[in-house]
C-alpha positions in Angstrom: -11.0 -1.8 2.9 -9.0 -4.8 1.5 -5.9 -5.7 3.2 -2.7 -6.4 1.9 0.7 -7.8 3.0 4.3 -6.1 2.9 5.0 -7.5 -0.8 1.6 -6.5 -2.1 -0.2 -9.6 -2.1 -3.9 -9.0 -1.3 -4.7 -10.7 1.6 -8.2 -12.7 1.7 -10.4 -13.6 4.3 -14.2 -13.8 5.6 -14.4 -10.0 6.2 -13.8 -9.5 2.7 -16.8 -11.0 1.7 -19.0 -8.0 3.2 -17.4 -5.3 1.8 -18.1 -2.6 -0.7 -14.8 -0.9 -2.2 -12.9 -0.7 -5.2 -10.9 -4.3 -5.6 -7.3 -3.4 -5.6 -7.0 -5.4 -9.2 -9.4 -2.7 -10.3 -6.9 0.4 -8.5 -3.8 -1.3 -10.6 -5.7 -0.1 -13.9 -5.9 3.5 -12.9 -3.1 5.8 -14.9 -2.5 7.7 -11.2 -3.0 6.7 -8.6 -2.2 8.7 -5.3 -1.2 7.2 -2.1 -0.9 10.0 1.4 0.5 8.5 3.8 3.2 8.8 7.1 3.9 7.9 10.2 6.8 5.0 11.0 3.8 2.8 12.0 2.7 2.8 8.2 6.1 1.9 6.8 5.2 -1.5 6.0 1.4 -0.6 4.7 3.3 2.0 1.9 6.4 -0.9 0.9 2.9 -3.2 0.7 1.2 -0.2 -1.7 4.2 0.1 -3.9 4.9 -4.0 -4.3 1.6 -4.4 -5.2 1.1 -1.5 -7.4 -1.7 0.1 -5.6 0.2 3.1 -6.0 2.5 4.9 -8.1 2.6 8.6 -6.7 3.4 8.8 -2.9 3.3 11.7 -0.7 4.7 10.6 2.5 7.0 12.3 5.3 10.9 12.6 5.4 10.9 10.0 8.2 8.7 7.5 6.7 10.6 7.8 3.2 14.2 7.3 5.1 12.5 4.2 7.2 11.3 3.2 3.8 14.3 3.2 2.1 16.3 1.1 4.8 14.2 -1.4 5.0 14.0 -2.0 1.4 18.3 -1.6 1.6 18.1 -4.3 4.1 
């Protein structure tokens, strides 16, 4: 897992030093990518995915989207 912040900006620290994934500069080179996601706790997490292009195909609930969208307004 690598984290990132609400604009997208990955997020380094120790931890990441141990860790086997995908870098998320590797995940911005994929045609489609897929993020699932929902729940108002994850609001931030998805803005974070979009910014930083992790994602560009989002399946997320009616709540999250509307939370989503007034943040962003704000």
């Amino acid at each position: 897992m690598t984290f990132f912040d609400i604009q997208g900006n990955i997020v380094e620290f120790e931890g990441n030093k141990g860790r086997i994934a995908v870098p998320l500069t590797e995940l911005r080179k994929v045609p489609d990518m897929v993020g699932v996601a929902g729940g108002l706790n994850k609001v931030d997490a998805i803005i974070g995915a979009l910014c930083g292009g992790f994602v560009n195909i989002l399946v997320i609930d009616n709540l999250s989207s509307n939370a989503i969208l007034k943040k962003i307004e704000a």
